[in-house]
N, C-alpha and C positions, 0 to 999 in steps of 0.2 A: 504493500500500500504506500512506500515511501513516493513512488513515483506520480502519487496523483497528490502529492504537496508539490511538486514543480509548479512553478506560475507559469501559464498560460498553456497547461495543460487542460483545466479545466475551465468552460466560458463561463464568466464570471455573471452574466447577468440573467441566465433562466431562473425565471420567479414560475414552480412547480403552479400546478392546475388546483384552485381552493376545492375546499372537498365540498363548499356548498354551489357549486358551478353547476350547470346539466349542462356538460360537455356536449351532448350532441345540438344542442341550440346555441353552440358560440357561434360566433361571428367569422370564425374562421372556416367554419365548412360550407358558409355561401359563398357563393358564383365562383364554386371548387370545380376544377376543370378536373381532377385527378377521377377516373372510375370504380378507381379501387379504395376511397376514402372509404377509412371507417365511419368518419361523423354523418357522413352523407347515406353510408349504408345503415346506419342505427334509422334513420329518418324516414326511410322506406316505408312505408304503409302496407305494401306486403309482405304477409308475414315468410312465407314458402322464399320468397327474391331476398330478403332481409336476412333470414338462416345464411342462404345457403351464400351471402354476400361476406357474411359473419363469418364462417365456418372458413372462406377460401383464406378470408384475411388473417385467420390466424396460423395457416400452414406455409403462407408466404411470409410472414414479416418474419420471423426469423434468416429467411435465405434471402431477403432485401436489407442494403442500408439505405435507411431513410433517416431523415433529421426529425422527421415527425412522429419518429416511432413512439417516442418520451410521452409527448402530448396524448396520443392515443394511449397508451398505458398507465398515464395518468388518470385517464378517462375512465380507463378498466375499473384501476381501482378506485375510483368514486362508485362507480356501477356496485361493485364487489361488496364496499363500505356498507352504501344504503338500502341492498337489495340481497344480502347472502344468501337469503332461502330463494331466490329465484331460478329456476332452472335451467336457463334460456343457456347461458353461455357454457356452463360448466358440460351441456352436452353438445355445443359444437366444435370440442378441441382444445377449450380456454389451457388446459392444465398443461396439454401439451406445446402448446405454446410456450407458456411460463417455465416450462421447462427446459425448452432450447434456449431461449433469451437471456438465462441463468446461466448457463453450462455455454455460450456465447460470452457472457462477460466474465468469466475466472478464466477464460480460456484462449482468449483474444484480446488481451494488455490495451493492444493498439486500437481495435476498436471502442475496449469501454473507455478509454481519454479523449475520443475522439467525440464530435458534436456534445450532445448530452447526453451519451449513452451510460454516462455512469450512474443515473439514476434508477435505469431499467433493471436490473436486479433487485433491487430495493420493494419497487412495485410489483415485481413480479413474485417473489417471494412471500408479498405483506395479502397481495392478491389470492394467492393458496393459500393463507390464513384463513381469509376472510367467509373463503368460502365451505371450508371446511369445520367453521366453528361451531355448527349447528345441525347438519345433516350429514349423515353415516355413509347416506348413500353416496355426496359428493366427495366425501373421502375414502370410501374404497376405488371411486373412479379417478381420483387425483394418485395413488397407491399403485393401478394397475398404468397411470399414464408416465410411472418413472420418478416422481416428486424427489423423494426420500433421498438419494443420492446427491444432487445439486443443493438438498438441504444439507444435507448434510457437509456438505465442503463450507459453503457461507455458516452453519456451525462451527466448524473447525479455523475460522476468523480468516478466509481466502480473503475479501476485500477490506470489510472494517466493523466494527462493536454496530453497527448503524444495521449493515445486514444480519448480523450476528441476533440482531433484538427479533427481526420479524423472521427469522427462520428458526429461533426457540418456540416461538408463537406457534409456526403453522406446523413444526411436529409434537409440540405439546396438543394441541387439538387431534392430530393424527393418532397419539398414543390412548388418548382417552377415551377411545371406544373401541372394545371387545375386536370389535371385525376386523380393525385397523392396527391395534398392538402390535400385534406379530412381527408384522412389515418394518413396524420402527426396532423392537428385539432384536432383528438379526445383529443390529450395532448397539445391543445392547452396552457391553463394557463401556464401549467407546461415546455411548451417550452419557450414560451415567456419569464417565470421567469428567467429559467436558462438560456436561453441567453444572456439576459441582465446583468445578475450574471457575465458569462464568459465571455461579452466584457467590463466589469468595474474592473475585478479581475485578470484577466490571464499572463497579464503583470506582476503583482506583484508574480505572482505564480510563475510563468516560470523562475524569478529571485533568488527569495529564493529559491525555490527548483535545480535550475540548476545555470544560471549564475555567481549567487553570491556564489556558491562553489567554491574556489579557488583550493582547492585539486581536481584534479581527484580522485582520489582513493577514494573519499568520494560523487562520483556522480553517479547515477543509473548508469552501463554498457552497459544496451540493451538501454539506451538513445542516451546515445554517439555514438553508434554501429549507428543505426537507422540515427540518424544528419547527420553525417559524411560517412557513409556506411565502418565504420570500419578503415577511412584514414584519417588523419590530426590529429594535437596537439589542445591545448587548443584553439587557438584561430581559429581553423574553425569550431569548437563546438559551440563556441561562436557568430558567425556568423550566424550558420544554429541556434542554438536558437533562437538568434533575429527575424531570418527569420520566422520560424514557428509560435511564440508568435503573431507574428503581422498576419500570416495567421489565426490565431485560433478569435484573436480578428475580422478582417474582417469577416471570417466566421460566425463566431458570430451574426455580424450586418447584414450580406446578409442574414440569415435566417429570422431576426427581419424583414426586405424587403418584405422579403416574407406574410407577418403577415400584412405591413402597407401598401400594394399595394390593397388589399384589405379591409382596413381599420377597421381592424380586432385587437382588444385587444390595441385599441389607449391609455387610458386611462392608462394602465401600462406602456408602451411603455412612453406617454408624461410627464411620474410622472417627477417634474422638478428637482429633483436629479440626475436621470437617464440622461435628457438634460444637466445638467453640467457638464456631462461626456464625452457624447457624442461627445461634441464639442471638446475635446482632442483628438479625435481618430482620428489619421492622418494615413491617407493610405501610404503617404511620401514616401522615398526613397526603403525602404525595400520591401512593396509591393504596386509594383508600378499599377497594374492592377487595385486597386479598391479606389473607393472614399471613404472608411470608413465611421467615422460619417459624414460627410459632406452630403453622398449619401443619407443615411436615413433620415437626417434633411429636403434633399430638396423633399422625399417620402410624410414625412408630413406635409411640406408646400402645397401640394395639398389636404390635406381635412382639412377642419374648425378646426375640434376638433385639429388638429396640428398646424394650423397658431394661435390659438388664444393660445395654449401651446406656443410655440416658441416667439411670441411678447412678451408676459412676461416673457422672461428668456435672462436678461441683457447679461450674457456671449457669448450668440450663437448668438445676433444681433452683439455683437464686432467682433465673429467671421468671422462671414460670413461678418462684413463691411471690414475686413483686406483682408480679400479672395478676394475680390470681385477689390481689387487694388492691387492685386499680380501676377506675373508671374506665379501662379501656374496653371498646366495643367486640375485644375478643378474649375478656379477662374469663369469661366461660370455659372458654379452648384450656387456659392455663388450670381451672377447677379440674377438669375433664381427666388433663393430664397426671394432676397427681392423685386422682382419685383411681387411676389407672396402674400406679404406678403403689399405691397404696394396699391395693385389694390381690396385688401378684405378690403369694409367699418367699416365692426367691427376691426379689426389692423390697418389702414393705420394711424391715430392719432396718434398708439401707438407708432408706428414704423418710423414714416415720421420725426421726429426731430434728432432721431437715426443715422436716414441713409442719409439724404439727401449731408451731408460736405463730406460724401464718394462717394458718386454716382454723385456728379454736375464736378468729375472729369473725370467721363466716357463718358458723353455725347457725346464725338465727337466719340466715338467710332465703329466705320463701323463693322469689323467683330471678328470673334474671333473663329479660326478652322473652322467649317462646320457650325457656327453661323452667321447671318450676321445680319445686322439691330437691332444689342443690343445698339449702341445708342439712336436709335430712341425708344424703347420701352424704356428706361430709362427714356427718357423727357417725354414722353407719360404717365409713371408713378408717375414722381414726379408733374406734370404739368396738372395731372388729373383733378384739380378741383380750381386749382390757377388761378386766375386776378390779375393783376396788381393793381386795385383799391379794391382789397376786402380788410376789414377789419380785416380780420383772422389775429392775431396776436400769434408768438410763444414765450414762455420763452427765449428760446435765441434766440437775435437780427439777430446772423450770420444766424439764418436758411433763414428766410424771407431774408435778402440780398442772401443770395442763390439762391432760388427762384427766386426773381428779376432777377438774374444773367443769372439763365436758359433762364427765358425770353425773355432777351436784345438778348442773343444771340442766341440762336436759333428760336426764333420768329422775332423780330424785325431787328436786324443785319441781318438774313439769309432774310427776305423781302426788307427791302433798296438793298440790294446790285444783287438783281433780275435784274435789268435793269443795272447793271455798265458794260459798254463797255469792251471789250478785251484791248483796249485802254489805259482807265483807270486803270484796273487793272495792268497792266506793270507801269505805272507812280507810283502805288504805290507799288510795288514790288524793285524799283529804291529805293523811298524814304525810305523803310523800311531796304532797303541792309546801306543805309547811319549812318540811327540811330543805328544800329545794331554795323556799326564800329566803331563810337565813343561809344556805351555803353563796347565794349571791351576792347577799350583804356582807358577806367576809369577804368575795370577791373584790366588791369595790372598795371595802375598806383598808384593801392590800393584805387581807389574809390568806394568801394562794392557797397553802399548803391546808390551812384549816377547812378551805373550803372544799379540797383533795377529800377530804376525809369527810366531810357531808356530803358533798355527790354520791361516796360510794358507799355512805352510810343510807341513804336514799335508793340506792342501786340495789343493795341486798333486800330492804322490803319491799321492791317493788314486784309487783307478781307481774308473770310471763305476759299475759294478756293485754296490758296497758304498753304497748308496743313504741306509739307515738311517747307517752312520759319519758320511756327508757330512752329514746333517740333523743331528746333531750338533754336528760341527763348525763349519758355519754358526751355528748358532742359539747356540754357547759366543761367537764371533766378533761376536756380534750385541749379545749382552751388555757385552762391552769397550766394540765402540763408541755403546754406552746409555751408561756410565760416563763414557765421554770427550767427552759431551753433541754426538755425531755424528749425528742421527734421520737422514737418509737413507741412512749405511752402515747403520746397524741397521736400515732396511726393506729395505734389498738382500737383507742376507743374513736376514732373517727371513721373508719372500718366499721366495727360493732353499729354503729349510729346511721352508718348509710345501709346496712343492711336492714334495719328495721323502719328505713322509711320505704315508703310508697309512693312510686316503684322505686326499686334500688337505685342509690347513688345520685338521688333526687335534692338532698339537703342541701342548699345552700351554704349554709355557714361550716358545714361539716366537711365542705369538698374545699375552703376556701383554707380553712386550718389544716388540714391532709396536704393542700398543695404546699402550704410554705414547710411543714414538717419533711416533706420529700427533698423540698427544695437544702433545706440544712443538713440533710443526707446524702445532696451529691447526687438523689433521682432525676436527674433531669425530664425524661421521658413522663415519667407520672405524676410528676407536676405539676406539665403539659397539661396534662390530660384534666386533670382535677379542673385545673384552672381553664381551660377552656369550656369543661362542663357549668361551673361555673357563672364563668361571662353568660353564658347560652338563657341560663336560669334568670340571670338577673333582666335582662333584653327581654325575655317572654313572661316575665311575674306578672301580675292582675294589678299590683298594687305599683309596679315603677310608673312614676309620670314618665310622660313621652318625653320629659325636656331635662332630664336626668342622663348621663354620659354612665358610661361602663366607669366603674372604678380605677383611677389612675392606679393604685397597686397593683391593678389583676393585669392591666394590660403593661405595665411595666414586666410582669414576672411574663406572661406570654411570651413578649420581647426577649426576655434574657435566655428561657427555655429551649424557644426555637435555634437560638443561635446555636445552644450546645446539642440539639437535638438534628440538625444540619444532615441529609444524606451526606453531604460530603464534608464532616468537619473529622473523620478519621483519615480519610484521602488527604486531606488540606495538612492534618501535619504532619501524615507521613514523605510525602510529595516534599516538604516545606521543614520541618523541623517543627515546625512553632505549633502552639497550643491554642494562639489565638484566630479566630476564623477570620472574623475582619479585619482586611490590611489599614495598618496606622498609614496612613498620607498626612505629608508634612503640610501646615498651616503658619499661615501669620497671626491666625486668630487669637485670642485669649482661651487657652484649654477649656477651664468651665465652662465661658459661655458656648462654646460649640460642643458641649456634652449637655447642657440644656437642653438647646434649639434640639439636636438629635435626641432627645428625649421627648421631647414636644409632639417634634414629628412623627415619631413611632405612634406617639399615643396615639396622634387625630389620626396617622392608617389605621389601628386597630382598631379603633373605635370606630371607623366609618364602614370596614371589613365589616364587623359584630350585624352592627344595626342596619345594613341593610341587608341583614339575614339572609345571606350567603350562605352555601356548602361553605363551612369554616376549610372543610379541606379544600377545596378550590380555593377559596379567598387567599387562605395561607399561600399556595403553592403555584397560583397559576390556571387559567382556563387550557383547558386543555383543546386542543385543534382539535385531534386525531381519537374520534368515542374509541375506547375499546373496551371492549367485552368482558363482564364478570371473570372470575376464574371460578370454574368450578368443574365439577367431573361429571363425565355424559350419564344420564341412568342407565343402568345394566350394564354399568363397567365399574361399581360403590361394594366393596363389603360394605354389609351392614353394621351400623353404629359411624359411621365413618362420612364425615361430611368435609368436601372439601375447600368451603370459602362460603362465606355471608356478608353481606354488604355493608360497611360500618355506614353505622347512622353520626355524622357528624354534621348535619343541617339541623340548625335551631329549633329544637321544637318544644313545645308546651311540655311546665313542669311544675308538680303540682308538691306542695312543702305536707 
């Protein structure tokens, strides 16, 4: 690929075909003398002359060079984009076409530099995607037209990360249906490898070679073109970079899915190198459709050979115990896992000392989206095989008091309080409103500690039932110990407190103290997340006047979150040395006040981001040009229990305290 950095190799000025165009109604295929246009044959009114117009033009434009070939295949894939279930082209040839035009540019240097043909793999590649993403049938007919081999070279990085992203795409589609696997297995090793290659590398790639080019002028053209579709300055290039890097990396891992659904090439897949990576991969804000690693982790945590990988790999138990007390839209996935990973006798040992101070926080937990009773299989989990009089003793003390804890209250407390009268419980709902006011007043009177000890003298009487009191209570509890600079008791009880509101992870003040306790821990990521749940609540409450701003805190901490939370702020210091993301450029200014003013400014983006009630992920990261497609796995290619991606909800919505 060095040879298409030469200048004037590549013509600098094609601005690609926008994807909301209908190429066959441009302007350029009137008063076309040419017989064999495509745009003019798409316009045909008959349908028999228009086929068979279709069909010819795709067996000659491989054996034509035309300057217009680009234009037309641009056109394709507009078609391919807004139309995949159509069946018009994919049965006069489309695929084999795509396939010579492919195996044309790895293989003829001189013609992909020449006009703009170095776009046409790109499309032709992105085009068997597109079509294959939804119907079986066009991917056994893409399968028998030769696909898989030309993918596989633009796999193996023959031209650049750019082809590399949409030919993970279109054999991750290829692999995820029963009738079509096979065809991608023959190279199984050889997939596996390099996938795992391009979900541990791509980031870094994508940045050295594009992001961290500060010149344009010194960055591929038909990249930029391609990103941007020919419009914006550096930093929507910079954006669609981001964008794609992390589609390539997902990609990447959904194809590996595909491999570990089947439990197929576990042994490379589980090498524990490759798991300390994995747990990096955040599907996060940029692509918000997929679970990343997280998904694949929770893949093989349903077969042995993966739970007994993942129990020995310290990082992705931290992982998935931070996940699993986070607001995040796949903090489920992370339950899932170690309840997975909990209920298998050869791990639970391994795993049960690990997890337990994370999980004795969920227990009260009722639902969680279209989950319901992940409480209960929580205690079910941890409670699997405990007695109160057993001897089993753990290196740390705190576990076994855990345990106990589960006990008392869910066994023992939820039994006594079986027969307590409606009666009684109002008498203590009375007394509990009591303690509660004086542990406030010691609040404001600066008695933190004394007030520690009325919360949770208030907490022991309060019976199961009074749900909302306890979320309360917790979450006042949680505040002292934010004051008394304690971040893990205030994610206990702030944890505890989001669980018992409705629906989970709903409370406002409970997510706003969770995010700065994360924050003093160095979470960056769950921070994030608290604090954008947050913002979301306060923007949609019944009671905010419209002429109320988002809290300068939350949108300060947003600001600082996202910086550390950066796809590419691990790229940027390895690339670079440095830790910090944003490059210092020298100034004449007075330092403060140009750290004001950029504080200013962040705010009024965030703020105006928030309240015009955006896809927070979009807002955050960029509109994206180029829709693509959920990740998820075809039906009748799923073990059961095994789900491979759900959509995060990160658009503003109604939230009720």
């Amino acid at each position: 690929m060095d040879s298409l950095k030469k200048k004037g190799k590549i013509t600098p000025n094609f601005i690609p075909v926008n994807p909301t165009i209908n190429t066959a109604n441009m302007g350029l295929a009137q008063n076309c003398d040419n017989p064999g246009c495509f745009f003019c044959i798409m316009k045909e009114p008959d349908s028999s002359v228009r086929r068979a117009g279709m069909a010819s033009c795709f067996k000659e434009m491989p054996l034509r060079d035309n300057q217009e070939h680009v234009l037309v295949l641009s056109g394709i894939w507009n078609i391919a984009m807004t139309q995949p279930d159509d069946p018009e082209l994919p049965s006069l040839g489309i695929f084999d076409c795509m396939v010579s035009l492919i195996y044309k540019g790895i293989n003829d240097q001189e013609w992909l530099l020449r006009d703009q043909n170095v776009y046409i793999p790109y499309y032709a590649a992105h085009v068997i995607g597109s079509y294959t993403m939804n119907k079986v049938e066009f991917a056994e007919k893409a399968v028998k037209s030769g696909v898989i081999p030309p993918l596989m070279e633009l796999l193996r990085g023959k031209i650049s990360w750019v082809e590399q992203r949409v030919a993970v795409r279109a054999l991750g589609h290829l692999a995820s249906y029963e009738r079509t696997f096979k065809a991608v297995a023959a190279y199984e090793d050889e997939v596996v490898k390099l996938a795992m290659l391009l979900a541990s590398s791509c980031l870094d790639v994508v940045y050295v070679n594009f992001v961290g080019i500060k010149d344009m002028r010194k960055r591929l053209k038909y990249h930029s073109d391609l990103l941007t579709r020919g419009v914006g300055g550096i930093e929507m290039e910079n954006q669609k970079a981001e964008e794609w890097a992390s589609q390539l990396q997902c990609w990447s891992i959904y194809l590996l899915n595909c491999f570990a659904c089947k439990e197929r090439s576990l042994n490379l897949i589980c090498k524990q190198e490759f798991l300390k990576e994995l747990c990096k991969m955040w599907g996060g804000l940029v692509n918000h459709t997929s679970p990343a690693g997280v998904g694949l982790i929770r893949i093989l945590c349903h077969s042995k050979i993966g739970r007994k990988s993942i129990s020995g790999c310290k990082q992705i138990l931290e992982n998935l115990c931070h996940l699993s007390r986070s607001s995040d839209d796949w903090q489920y996935v992370g339950v899932d896992c170690l309840i997975l990973l909990l209920k298998d006798p050869d791990t639970r040992y391994k795993v049960l000392e690990a997890t337990t101070l994370f999980l004795i926080d969920l227990v009260e937990l009722k639902s969680l989206g279209d989950r319901s009773n992940l409480g209960e299989a929580i205690t079910n989990a941890l409670l699997l095989d405990y007695k109160p009089s057993s001897k089993l003793r753990f290196k740390n003390s705190k576990v076994q008091g855990a345990l106990q804890e589960i006990w008392e209250l869910k066994v023992e407390k939820r039994e006594r309080e079986k027969m307590m009268s409606e009666e009684k419980v109002e008498e203590r709902r009375v007394l509990i409103e009591l303690i509660r006011q004086q542990a406030n007043r010691l609040f404001r009177l600066g008695g933190i500690e004394a007030a520690v000890r009325s919360y949770t003298e208030a907490l022991d009487a309060c019976p199961l039932k009074l749900r909302k009191e306890r979320m309360v209570l917790y979450s006042n509890r949680a505040q002292c110990h934010l004051l008394l600079g304690d971040p893990d008791a205030t994610i206990r009880d702030t944890t505890r407190a989001l669980c018992l509101c409705s629906p989970a992870n709903c409370h406002g003040k409970s997510l706003w103290r969770r995010s700065q306790a994360y924050n003093m821990k160095g979470l960056a990521r769950e921070s994030l997340m608290d604090c954008i749940m947050f913002v979301n609540g306060c923007i949609n409450s019944e009671m905010m006047n419209k002429q109320e701003k988002i809290p300068y805190h939350a949108a300060r901490m947003i600001s600082k979150q996202m910086e550390k939370t950066w796809l590419f702020a691990g790229a940027h210091k390895r690339a670079t040395g440095s830790d910090h993301v944003k490059e210092v450029q020298d100034s004449d200014e007075d330092d403060n006040e140009t750290e004001r003013w950029n504080e200013e400014l962040e705010y009024k983006l965030i703020t105006k981001m928030m309240t015009e009630k955006k896809s927070t992920a979009c807002s955050l990261s960029g509109l994206s040009t180029t829709i693509e497609e959920p990740l998820k796995l075809k039906e009748g290619n799923r073990r059961p229990g095994l789900k491979m991606g759900r959509r995060r909800n990160r658009v503003v919505v109604a939230q009720s305290m």
